[in-house]
C-alpha positions as CSV (number, residue, x, y, z in Angstrom):
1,X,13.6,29.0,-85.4
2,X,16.7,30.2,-87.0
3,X,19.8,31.5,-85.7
4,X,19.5,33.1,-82.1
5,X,17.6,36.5,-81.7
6,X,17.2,37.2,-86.0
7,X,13.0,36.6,-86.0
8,X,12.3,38.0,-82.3
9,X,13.6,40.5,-80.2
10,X,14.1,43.8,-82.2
11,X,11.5,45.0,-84.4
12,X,8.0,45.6,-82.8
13,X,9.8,46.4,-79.3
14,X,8.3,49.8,-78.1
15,X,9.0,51.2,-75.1
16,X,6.8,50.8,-71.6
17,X,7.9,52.3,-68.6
18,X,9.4,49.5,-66.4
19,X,8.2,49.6,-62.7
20,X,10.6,50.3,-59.7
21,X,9.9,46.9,-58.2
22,X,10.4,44.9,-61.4
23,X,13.7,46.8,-61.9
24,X,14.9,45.6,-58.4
25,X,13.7,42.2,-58.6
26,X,15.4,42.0,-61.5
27,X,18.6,43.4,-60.4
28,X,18.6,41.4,-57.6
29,X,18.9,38.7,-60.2
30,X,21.5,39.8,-62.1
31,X,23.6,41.1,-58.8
32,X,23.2,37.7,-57.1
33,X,24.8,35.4,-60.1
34,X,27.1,38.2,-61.6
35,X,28.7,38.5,-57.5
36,X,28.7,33.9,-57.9
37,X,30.5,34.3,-61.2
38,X,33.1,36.8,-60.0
39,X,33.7,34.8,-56.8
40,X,35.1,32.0,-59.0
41,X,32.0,29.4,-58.7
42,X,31.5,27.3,-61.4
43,X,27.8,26.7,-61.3
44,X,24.2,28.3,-61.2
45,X,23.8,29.4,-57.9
46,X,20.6,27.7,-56.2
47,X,18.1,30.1,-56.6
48,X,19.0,30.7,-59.8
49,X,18.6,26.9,-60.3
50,X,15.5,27.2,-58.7
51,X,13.9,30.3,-60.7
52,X,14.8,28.2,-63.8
53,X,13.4,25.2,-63.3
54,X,10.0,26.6,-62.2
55,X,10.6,28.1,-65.9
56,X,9.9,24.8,-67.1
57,X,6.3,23.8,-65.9
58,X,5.3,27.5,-66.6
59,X,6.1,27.1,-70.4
60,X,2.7,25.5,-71.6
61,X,1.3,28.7,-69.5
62,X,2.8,30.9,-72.0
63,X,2.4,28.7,-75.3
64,X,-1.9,29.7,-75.0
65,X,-0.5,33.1,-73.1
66,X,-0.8,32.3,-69.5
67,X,2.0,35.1,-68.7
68,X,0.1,37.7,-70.3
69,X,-2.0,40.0,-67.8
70,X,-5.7,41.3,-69.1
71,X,-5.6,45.3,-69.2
72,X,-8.4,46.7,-70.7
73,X,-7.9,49.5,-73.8
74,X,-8.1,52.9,-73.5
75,X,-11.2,54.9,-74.3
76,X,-10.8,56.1,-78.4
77,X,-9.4,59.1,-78.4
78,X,-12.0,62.0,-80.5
79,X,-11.9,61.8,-84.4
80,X,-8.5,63.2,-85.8
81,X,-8.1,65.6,-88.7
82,X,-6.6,63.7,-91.5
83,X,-2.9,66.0,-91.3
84,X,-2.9,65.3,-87.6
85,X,-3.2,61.6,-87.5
86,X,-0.5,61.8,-90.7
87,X,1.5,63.4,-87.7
88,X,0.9,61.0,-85.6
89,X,2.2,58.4,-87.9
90,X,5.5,60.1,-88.7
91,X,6.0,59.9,-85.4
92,X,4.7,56.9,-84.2
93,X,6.8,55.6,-86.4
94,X,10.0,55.6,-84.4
95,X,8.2,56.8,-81.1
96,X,10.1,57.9,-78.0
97,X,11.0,56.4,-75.1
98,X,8.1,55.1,-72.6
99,X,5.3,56.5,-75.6
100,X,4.6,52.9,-77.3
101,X,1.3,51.6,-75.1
102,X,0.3,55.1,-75.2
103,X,0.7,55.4,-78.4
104,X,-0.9,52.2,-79.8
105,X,-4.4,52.8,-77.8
106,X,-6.7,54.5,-79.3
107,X,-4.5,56.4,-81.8
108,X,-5.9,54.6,-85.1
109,X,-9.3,55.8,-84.4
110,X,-9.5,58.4,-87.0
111,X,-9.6,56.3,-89.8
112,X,-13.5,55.5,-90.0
113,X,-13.8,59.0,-89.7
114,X,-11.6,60.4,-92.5
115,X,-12.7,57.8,-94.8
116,X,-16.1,58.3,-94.4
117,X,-15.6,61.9,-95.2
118,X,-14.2,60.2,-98.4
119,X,-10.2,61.9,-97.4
120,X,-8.6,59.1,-99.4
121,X,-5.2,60.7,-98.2
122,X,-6.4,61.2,-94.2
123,X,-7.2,57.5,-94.7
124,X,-4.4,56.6,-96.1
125,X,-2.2,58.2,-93.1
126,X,-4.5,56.8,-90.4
127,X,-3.8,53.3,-92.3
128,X,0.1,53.9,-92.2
129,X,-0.4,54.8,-88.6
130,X,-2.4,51.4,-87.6
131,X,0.5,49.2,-89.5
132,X,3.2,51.0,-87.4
133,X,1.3,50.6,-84.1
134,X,-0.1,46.9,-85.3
135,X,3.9,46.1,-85.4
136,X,4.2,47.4,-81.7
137,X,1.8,44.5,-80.3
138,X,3.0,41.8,-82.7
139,X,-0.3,41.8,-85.1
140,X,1.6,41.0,-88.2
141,X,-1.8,40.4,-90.4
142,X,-3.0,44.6,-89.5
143,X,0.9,45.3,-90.2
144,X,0.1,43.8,-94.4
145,X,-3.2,44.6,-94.3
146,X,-3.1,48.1,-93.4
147,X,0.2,49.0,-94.1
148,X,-0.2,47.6,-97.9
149,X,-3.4,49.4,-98.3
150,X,-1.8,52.8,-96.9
151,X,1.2,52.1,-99.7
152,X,-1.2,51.6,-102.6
153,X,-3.2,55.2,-101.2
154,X,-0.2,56.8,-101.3
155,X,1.0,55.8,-104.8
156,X,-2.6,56.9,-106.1
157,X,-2.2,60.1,-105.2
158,X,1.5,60.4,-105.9
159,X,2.4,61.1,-102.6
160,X,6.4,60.0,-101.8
161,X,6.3,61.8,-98.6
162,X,3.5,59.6,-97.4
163,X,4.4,56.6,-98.6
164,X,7.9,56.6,-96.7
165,X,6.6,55.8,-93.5
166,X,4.5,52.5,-94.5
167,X,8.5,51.2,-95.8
168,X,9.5,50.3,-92.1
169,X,6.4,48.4,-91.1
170,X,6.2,46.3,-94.0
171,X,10.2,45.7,-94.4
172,X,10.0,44.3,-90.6
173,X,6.9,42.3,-91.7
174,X,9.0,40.8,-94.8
175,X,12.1,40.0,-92.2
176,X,9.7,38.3,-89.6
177,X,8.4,36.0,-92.3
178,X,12.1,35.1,-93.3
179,X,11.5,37.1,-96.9
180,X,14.5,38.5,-97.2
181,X,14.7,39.8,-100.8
182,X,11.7,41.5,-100.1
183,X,12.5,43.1,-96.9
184,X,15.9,44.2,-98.9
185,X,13.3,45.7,-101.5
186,X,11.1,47.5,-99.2
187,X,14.2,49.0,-97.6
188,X,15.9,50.0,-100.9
189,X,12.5,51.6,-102.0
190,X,12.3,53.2,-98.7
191,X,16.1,54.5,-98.5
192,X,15.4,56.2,-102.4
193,X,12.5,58.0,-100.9
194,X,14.4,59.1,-98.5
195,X,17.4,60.9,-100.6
196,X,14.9,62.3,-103.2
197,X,13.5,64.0,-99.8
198,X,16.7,64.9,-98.0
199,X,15.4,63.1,-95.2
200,X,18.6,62.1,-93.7
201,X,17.0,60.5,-90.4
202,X,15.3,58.5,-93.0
203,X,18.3,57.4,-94.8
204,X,20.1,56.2,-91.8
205,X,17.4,54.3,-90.6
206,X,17.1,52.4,-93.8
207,X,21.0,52.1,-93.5
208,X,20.7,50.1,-90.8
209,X,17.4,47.9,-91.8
210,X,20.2,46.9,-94.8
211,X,22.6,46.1,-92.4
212,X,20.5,44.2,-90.7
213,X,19.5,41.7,-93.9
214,X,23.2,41.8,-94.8
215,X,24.2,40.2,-91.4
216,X,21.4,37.5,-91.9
217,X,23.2,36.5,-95.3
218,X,26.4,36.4,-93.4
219,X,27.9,39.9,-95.7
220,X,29.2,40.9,-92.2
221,X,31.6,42.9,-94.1
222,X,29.0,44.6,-95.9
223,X,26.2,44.9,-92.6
224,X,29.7,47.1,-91.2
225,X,29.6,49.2,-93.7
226,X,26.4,50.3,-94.2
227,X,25.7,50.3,-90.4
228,X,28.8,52.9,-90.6
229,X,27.3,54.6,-92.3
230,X,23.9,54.7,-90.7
231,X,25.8,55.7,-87.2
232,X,27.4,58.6,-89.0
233,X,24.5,60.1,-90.0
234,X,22.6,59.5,-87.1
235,X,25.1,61.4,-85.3
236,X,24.9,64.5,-87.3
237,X,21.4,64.8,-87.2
238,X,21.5,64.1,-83.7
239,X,19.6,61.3,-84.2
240,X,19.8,59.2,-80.7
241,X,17.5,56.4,-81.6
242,X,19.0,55.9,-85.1
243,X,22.6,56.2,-83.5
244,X,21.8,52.8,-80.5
245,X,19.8,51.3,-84.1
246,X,23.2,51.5,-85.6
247,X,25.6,50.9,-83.1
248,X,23.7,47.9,-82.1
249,X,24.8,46.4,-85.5
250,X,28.5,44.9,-85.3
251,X,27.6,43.5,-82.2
252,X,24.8,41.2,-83.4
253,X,27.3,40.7,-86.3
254,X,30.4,40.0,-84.4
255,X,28.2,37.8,-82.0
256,X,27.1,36.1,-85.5
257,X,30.8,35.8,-86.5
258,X,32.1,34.1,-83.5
259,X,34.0,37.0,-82.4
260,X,32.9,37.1,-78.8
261,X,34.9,39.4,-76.9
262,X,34.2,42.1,-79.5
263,X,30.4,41.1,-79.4
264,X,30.6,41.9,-75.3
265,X,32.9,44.8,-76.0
266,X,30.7,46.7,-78.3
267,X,27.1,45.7,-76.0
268,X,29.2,47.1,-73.4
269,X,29.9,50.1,-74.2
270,X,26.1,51.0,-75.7
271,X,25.0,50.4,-72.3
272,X,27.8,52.8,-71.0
273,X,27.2,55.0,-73.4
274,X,23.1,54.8,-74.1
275,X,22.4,54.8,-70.3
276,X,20.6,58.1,-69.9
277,X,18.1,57.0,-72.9
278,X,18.1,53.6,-72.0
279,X,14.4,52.0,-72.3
280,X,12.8,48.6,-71.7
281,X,12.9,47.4,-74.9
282,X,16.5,48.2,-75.8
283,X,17.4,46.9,-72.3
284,X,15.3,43.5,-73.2
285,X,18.0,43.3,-76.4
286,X,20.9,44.1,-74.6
287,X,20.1,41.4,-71.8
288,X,19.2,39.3,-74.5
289,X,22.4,39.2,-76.6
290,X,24.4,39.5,-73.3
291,X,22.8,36.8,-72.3
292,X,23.7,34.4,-75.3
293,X,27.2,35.7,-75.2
294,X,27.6,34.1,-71.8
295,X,26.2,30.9,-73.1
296,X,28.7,30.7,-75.6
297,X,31.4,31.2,-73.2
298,X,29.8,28.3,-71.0
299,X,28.8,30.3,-68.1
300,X,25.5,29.7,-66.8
301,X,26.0,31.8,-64.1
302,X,25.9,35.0,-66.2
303,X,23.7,33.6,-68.9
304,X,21.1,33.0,-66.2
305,X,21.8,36.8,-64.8
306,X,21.2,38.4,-67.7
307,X,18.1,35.9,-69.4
308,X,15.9,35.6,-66.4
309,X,15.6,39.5,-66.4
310,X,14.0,39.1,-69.9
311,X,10.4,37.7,-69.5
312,X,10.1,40.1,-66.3
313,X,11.0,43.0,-69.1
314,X,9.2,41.3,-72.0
315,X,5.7,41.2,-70.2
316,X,5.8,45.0,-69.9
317,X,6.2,45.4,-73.8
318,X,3.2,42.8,-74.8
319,X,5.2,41.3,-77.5
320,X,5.0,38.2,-78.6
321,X,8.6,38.2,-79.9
322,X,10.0,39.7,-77.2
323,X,9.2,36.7,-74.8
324,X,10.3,34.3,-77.5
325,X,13.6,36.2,-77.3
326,X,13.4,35.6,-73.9
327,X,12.5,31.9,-73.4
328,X,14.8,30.8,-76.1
329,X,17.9,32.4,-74.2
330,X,16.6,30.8,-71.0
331,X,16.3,27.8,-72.7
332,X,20.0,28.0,-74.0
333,X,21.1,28.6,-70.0
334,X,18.8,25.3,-69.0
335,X,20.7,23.2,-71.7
336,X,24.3,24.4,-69.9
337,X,22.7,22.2,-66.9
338,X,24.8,18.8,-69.0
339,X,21.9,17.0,-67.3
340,X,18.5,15.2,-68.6
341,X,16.3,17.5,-66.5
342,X,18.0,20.4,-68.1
343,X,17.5,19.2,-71.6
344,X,13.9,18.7,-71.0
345,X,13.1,22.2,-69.8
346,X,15.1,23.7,-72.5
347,X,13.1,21.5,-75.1
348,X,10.0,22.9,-73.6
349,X,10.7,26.5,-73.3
350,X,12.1,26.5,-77.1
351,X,8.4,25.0,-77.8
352,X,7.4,27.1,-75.3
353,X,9.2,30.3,-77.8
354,X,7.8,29.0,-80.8
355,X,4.4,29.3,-79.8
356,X,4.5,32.7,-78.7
357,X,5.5,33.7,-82.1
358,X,2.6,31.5,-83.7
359,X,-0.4,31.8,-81.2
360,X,-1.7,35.5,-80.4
361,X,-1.8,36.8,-76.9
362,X,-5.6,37.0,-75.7
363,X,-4.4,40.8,-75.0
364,X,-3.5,41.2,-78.5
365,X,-6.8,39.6,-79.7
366,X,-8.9,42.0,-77.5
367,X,-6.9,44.9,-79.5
368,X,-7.7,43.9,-82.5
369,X,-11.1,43.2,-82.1
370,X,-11.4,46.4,-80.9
C-alpha cells in the first residue's frame, strides 16, 4: 500500500457538510482519550478498546461497501451553454467549502447536449468538468477517460486556457496509480500553462502538486522549497485553499523524515490557524496525519482519538480513499494493542483499506451509471 497516507487521503477529498451530531460524537471521542492521555494512563481507555474492536468484524462490511449509505442522485440539472459549464469546470475544479456533493450531481449534464449541437469546445469543457467531479467520488476510469478526451479537444483547437484545468485531474490520476514521472509531467505541463497565462493561483497550485511528488521521492529538501514557494504565492493572491494545500506540505514531509515534533508542530498550527475555513475533508487529513503521529510516538490513546473520528468523517465525503486513509490508521492504533487479537484486526482492517481502493462503492456505481 505504500508509505502511510501517499495513495489515499488527499486528492479527491471534497467537502460535505459534517452534521452536528457526527461532530459531537466524534468529539466525544477525541475528548474522552485525549482527557486518559493527559491524566497519565498508559492505555486505550475501554470504550475506546471497545469502539475498536467492533472495527474489526465490520471490516469485510466495508471491503464490498457495507459502510456506504444508498442516497439517490439529484434530478439533471437543465442543458448548460457550453461557456457556462466551462465555468463550472474552472471552478469545480478547486470547489469551496461544503460545494463538492453539490457540485458533482447533476453538473456534467451538458455534455450530450453541447456535443450534439456539434460545440467541440462546450464538449470539451463539459468533459474537463466530469474528470474533476469523477475525482471527487473516486471514479478514476471517468477521471482518464474524460479528462484525456477533454485534453486532446483542447489541443485541437489550440486552446491553453482550456486545457489547464484537465492538468489537475489527470496529475492526481497519475499519483494514485504510483506513476510518478508522469504525474511530475502533467504538473510541469500544467505549471507552464499557468505562467504563459499569468495565472498565479494556477502556478501555486502546481507548486505544491511538485512538492508533493518530491516528498514521495524523499527530495524533502526540494518538496520545501517549492511548497515555499506555493505558500507565498497563495498568500498574495489571497488564495486560502492554495495557502492550507501548501502549508500542509512540510508536515507530511517532516512526518516522512522522522522529525515528529515538527510534523505535530506544523498540523498544529494549520488547525489554529485554518479554523474558520476548516472543512470535512481537510479535517479528515489533519486527524489522519495526527493520528499516525501518535502512533509513532506509541500512544494509542491519542492515535485512537484522533483515527476513530476518520470513518465517521470519511462516510460523509463518499470516497473510497478517504476511508482507506481511515482504516489503515485505525489499523496502525489496533497493532499498538502488543497482543494477537490486536494483530488480527489490524491485518483485517489493512485488507479491509485495500479493498476500498480496489472495489467501487455501490453509491459510486449508481453515479456512474447514471
Amino acid at each position: 500500500m505504500g508509505p502511510r497516507g501517499e495513495h489515499h487521503g488527499e486528492h479527491g477529498q471534497q467537502e460535505h457538510q459534517q452534521g452536528p451530531g457526527e461532530r459531537a460524537a466524534a468529539g466525544r471521542v477525541q475528548q474522552d482519550a485525549s482527557q486518559h492521555a493527559a491524566a497519565g494512563h498508559g492505555h486505550v481507555p475501554e470504550r475506546d478498546q471497545h469502539r475498536l474492536r467492533r472495527v474489526g468484524p465490520v471490516a469485510a462490511r466495508v471491503a464490498d461497501g457495507g459502510l456506504q449509505e444508498g442516497r439517490q442522485p439529484a434530478p439533471a440539472e437543465p442543458p448548460q451553454h457550453g461557456g457556462h459549464v466551462h465555468r463550472r469546470a474552472t471552478v469545480a475544479q478547486h470547489p469551496e467549502p461544503g460545494r463538492g456533493h453539490r457540485q458533482q450531481q447533476g453538473a456534467g449534464d451538458g455534455q450530450p447536449h453541447v456535443e450534439a449541437a456539434d460545440d467541440r469546445w462546450g464538449t470539451a469543457a463539459a468533459l474537463g468538468l466530469r474528470a474533476a467531479l469523477a475525482l471527487v467520488r473516486g471514479d478514476l476510469d471517468a477521471v482518464a477517460r474524460d479528462g484525456r478526451r477533454s485534453r486532446a479537444l483542447f489541443r485541437e483547437l489550440g486552446d491553453r486556457w482550456g486545457e489547464l484545468p484537465t492538468v489537475s485531474p489527470l496529475a492526481v490520476l497519475a499519483e494514485i496509480k504510483g506513476q510518478y514521472a508522469r504525474a511530475a509531467h502533467r504538473q510541469q505541463e500544467g505549471h507552464q500553462i499557468a505562467r504563459e497565462l499569468c495565472l498565479e493561483a494556477e502556478v501555486s497550485a502546481r507548486l505544491s502538486g511538485l512538492g508533493r511528488l518530491a516528498l514521495f521521492a524523499h527530495d524533502f529538501d526540494r518538496a520545501r522549497e517549492l511548497h515555499e514557494q506555493a505558500r507565498r504565492i497563495a498568500v498574495e493572491q489571497g488564495y486560502k485553499y492554495g495557502e492550507i494545500h501548501a502549508d500542509m506540505g512540510p508536515a507530511l514531509g517532516a512526518r516522512r523524515s522522522g522529525d515528529i515534533d515538527a510534523a505535530e508542530t506544523h498540523l498544529l498550527r494549520i488547525g489554529a490557524a485554518h479554523a474558520d475555513v476548516s472543512s470535512p475533508a481537510g479535517d479528515h487529513l489533519l486527524h489522519a496525519e495526527l493520528g499516525f503521529l501518535a502512533e509513532l510516538s506509541g500512544d494509542a490513546a491519542r492515535s485512537a482519538a484522533h483515527h476513530l473520528r476518520g470513518p465517521r468523517i470519511a462516510r460523509s465525503l463518499d470516497e473510497s480513499r478517504a476511508l482507506a486513509l481511515s482504516l489503515e490508521g485505525l489499523a496502525g492504533t489496533a497493532a499498538l494493542y502488543g497482543r494477537r487479537s490486536g494483530a488480527t484486526c489490524a491485518a483485517l482492517l489493512l485488507g479491509a483499506a485495500h479493498a476500498r481502493v480496489r472495489v467501487p462503492s455501490r453509491r459510486r456505481s449508481s453515479a456512474v451509471s447514471g
